[in-house]
N, CA, C and O atoms as a CHARMM CRD file, in Angstrom:
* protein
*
  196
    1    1 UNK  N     -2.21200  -9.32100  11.33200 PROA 1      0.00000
    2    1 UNK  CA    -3.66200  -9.35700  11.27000 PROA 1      0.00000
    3    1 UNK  C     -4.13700 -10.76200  10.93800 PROA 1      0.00000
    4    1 UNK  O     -3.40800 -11.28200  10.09400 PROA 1      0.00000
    5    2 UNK  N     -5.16200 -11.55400  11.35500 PROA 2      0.00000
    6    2 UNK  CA    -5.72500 -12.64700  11.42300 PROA 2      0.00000
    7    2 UNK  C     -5.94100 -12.90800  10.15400 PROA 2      0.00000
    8    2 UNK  O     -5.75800 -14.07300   9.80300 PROA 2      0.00000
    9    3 UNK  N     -6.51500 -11.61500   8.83700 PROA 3      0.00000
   10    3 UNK  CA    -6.91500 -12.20400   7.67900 PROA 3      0.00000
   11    3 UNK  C     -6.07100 -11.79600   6.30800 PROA 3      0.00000
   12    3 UNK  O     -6.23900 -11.89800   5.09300 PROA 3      0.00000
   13    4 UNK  N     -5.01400 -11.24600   7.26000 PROA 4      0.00000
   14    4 UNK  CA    -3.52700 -10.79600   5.97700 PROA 4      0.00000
   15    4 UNK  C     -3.24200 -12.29300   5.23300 PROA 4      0.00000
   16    4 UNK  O     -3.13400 -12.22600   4.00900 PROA 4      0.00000
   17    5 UNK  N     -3.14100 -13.31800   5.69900 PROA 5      0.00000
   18    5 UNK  CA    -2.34700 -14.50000   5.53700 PROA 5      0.00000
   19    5 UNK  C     -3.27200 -15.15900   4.45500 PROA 5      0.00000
   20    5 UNK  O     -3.03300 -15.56900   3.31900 PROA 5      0.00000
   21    6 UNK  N     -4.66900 -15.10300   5.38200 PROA 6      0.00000
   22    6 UNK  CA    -5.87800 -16.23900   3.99900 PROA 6      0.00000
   23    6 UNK  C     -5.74300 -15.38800   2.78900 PROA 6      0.00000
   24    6 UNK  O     -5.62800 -15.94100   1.69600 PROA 6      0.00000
   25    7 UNK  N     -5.74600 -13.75600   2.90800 PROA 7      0.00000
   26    7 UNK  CA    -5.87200 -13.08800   1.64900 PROA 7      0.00000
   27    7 UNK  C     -4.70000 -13.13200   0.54200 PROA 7      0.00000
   28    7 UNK  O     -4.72800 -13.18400  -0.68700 PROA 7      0.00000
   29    8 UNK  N     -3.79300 -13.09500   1.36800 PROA 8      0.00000
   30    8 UNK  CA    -2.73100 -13.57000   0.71000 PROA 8      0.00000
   31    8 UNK  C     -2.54500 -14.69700   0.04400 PROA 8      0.00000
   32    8 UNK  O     -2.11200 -14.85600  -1.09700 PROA 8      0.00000
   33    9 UNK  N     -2.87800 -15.42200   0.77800 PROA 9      0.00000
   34    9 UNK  CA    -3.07300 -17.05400  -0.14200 PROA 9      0.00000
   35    9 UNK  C     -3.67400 -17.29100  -1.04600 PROA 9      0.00000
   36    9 UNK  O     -3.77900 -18.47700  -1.36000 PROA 9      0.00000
   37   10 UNK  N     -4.17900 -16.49500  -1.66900 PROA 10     0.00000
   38   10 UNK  CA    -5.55200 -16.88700  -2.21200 PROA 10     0.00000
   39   10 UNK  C     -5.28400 -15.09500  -2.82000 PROA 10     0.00000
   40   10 UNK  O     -6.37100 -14.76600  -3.29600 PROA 10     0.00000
   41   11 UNK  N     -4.85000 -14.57900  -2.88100 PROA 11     0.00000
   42   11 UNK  CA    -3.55200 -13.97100  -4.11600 PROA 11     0.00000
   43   11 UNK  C     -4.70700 -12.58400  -4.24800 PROA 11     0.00000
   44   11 UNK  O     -5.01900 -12.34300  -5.41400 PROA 11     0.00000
   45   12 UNK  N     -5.34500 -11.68300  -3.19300 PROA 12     0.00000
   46   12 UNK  CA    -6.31200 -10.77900  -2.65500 PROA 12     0.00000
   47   12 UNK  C     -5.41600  -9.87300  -1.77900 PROA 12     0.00000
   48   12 UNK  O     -6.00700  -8.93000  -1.25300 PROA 12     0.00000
   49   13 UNK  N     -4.13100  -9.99000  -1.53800 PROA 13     0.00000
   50   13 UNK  CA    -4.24000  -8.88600  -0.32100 PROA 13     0.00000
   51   13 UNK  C     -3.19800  -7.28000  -0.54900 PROA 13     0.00000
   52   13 UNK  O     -2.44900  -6.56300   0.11500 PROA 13     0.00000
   53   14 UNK  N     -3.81200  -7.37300  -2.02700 PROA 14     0.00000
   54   14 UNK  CA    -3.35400  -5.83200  -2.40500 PROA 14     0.00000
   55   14 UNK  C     -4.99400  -5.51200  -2.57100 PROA 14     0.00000
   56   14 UNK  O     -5.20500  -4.59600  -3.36600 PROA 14     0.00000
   57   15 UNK  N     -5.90500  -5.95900  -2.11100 PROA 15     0.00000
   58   15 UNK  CA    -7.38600  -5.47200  -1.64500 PROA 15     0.00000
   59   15 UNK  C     -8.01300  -5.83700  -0.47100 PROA 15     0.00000
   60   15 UNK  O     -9.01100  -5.28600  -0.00700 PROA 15     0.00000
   61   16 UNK  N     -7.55200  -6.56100  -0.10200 PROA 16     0.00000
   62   16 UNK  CA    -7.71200  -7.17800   1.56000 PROA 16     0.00000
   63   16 UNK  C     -7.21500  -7.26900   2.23100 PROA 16     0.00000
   64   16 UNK  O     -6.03800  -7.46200   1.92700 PROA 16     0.00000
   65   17 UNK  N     -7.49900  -7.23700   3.61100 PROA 17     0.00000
   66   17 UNK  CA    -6.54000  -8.45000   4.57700 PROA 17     0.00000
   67   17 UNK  C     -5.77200  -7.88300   5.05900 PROA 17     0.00000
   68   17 UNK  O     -4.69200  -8.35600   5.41100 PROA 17     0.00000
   69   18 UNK  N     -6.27300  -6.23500   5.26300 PROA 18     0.00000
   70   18 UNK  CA    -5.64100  -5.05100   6.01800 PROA 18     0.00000
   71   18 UNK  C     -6.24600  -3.56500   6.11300 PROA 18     0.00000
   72   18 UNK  O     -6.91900  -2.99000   5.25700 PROA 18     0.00000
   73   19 UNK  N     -5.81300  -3.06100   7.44400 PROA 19     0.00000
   74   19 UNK  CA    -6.51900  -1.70200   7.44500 PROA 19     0.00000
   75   19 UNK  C     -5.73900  -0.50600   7.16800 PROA 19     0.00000
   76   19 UNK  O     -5.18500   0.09900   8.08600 PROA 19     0.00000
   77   20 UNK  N     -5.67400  -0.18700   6.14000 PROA 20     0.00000
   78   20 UNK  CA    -5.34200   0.53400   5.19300 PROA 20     0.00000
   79   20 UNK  C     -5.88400   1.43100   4.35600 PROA 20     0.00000
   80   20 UNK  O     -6.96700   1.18500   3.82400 PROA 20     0.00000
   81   21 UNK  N     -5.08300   2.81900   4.07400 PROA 21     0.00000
   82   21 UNK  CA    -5.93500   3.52400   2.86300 PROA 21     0.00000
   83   21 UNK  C     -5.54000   2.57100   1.47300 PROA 21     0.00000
   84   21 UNK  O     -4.46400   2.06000   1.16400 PROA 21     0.00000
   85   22 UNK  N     -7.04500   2.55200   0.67900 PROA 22     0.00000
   86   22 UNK  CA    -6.96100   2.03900  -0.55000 PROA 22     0.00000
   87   22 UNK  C     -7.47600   0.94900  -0.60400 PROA 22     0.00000
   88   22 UNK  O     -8.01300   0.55100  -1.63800 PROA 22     0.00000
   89   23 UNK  N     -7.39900  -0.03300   0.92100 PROA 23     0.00000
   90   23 UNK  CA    -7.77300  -1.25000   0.96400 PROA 23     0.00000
   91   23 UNK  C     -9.55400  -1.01100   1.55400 PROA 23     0.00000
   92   23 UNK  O    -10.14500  -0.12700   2.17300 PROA 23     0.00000
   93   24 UNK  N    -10.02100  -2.69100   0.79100 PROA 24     0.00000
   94   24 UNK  CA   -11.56300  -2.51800   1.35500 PROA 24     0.00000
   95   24 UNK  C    -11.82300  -2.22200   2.30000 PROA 24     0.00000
   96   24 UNK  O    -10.87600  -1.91900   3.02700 PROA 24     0.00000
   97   25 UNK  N    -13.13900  -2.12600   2.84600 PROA 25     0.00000
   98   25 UNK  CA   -12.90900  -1.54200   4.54500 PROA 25     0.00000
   99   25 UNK  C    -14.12000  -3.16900   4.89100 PROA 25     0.00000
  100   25 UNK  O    -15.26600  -3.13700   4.44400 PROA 25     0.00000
  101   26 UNK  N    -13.86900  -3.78900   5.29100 PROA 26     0.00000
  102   26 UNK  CA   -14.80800  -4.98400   6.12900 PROA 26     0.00000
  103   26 UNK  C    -14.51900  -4.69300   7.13100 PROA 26     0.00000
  104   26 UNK  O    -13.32600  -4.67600   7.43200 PROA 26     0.00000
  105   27 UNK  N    -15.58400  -4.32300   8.11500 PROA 27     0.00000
  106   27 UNK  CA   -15.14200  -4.40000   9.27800 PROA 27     0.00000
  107   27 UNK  C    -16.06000  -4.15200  10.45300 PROA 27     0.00000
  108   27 UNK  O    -16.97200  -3.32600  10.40700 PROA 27     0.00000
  109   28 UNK  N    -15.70500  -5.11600  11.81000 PROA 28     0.00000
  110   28 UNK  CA   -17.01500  -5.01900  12.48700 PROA 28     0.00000
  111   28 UNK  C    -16.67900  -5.15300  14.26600 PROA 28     0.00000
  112   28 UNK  O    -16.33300  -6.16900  14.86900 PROA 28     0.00000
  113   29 UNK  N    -16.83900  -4.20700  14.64800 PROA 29     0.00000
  114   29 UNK  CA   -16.72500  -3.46800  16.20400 PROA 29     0.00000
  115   29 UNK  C    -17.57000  -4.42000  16.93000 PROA 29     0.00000
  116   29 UNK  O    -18.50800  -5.04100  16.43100 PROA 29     0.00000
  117   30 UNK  N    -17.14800  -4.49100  18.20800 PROA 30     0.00000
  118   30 UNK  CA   -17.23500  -5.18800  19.02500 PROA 30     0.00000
  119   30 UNK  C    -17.19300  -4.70800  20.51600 PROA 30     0.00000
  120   30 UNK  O    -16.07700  -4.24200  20.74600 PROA 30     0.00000
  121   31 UNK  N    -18.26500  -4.64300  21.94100 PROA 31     0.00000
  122   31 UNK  CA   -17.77600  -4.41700  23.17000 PROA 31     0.00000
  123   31 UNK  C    -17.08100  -5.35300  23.46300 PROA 31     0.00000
  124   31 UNK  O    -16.43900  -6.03300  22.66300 PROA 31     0.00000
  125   32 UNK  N    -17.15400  -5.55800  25.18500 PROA 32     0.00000
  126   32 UNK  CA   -15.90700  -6.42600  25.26800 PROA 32     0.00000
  127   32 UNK  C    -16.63400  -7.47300  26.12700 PROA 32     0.00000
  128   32 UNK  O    -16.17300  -7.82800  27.21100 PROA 32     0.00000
  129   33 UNK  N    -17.87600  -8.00100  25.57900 PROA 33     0.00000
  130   33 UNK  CA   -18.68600  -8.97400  25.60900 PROA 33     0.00000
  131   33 UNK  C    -19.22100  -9.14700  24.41000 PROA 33     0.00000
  132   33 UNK  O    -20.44900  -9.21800  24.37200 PROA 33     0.00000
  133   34 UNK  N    -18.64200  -9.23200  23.44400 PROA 34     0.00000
  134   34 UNK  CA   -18.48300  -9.16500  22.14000 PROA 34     0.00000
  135   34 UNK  C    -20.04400  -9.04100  21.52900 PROA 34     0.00000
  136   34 UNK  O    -20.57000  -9.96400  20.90700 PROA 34     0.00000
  137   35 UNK  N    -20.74100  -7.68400  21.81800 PROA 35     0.00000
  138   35 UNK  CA   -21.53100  -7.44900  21.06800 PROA 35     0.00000
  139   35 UNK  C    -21.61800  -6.39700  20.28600 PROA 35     0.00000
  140   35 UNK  O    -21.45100  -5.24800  20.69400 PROA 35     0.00000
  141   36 UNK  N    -21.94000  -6.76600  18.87300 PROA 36     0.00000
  142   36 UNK  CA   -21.68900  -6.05200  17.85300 PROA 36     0.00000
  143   36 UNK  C    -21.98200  -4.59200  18.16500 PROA 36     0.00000
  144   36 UNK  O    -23.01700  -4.39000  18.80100 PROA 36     0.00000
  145   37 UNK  N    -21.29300  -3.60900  17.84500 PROA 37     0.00000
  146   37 UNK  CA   -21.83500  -2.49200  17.89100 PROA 37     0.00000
  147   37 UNK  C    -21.37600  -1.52400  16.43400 PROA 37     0.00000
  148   37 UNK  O    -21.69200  -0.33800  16.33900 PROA 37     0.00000
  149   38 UNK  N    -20.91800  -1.95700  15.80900 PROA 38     0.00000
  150   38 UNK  CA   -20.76300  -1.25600  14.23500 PROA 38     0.00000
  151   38 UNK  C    -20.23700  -2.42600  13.23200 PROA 38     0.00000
  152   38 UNK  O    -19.51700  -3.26900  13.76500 PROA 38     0.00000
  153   39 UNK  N    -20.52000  -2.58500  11.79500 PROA 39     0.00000
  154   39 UNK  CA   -20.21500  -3.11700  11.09100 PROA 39     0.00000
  155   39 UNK  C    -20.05300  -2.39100  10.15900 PROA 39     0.00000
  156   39 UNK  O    -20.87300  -1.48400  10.01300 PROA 39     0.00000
  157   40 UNK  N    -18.76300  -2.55000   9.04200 PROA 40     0.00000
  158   40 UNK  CA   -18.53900  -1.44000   8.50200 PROA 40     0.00000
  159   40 UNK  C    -18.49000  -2.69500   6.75400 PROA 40     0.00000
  160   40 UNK  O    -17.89800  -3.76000   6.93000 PROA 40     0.00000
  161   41 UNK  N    -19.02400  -2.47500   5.47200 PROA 41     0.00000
  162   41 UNK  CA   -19.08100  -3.33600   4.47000 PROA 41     0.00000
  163   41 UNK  C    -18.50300  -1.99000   3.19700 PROA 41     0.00000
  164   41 UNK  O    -18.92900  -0.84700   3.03200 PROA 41     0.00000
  165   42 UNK  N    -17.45400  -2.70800   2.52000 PROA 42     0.00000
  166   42 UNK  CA   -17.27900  -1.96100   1.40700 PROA 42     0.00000
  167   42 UNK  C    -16.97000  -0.53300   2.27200 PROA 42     0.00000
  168   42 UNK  O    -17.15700   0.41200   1.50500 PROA 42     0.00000
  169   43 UNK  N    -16.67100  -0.19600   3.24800 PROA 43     0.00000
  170   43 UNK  CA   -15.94000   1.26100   3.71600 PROA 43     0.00000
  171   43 UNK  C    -17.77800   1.74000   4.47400 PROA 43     0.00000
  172   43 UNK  O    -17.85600   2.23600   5.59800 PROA 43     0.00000
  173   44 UNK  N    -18.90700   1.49500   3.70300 PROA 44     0.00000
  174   44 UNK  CA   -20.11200   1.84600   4.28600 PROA 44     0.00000
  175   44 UNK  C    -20.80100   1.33700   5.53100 PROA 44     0.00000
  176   44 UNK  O    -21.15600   0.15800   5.53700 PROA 44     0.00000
  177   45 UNK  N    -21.09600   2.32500   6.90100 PROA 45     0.00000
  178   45 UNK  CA   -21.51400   1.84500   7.55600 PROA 45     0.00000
  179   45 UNK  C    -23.09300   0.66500   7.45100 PROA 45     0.00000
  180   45 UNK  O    -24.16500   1.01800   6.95700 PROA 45     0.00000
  181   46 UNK  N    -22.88400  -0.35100   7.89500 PROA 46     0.00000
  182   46 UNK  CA   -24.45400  -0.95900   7.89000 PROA 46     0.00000
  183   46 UNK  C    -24.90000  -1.44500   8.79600 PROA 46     0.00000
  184   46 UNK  O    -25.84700  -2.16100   8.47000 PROA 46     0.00000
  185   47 UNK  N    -24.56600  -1.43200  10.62200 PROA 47     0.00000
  186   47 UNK  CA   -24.73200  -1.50100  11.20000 PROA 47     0.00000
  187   47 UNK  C    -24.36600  -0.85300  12.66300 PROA 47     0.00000
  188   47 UNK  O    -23.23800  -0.86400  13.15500 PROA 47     0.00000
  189   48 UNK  N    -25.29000  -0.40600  13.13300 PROA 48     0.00000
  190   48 UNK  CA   -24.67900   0.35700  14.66300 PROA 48     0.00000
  191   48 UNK  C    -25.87200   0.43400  15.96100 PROA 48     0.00000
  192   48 UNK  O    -27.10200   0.44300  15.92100 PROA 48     0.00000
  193   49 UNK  N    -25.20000   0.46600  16.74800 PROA 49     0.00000
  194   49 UNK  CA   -25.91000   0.35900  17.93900 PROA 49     0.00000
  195   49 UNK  C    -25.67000   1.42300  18.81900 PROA 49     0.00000
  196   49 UNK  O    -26.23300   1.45800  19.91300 PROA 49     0.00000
């Protein structure tokens, strides 16, 4: 995963920096003209289309 490595570095990725039960949920959907269509913060949806 792209953000396993920064979280890790920086001493976060037994809470980040993967999609996982237990771990935060950041996260944000995309078509494939990359427009947003869900954003997901803290596991809660806050954006959708």
């Amino acid at each position: 995963m792209a953000t396993l490595y920064p979280a890790r570095a920086i001493g976060v990725d037994k809470q980040l920096g993967s999609i996982a039960p237990g771990m935060v949920a950041n996260l944000t959907a995309f078509t494939h003209d990359y427009k947003i269509i869900k954003t997901i913060v803290n596991g809660n949806e806050v954006v959708t289309e």
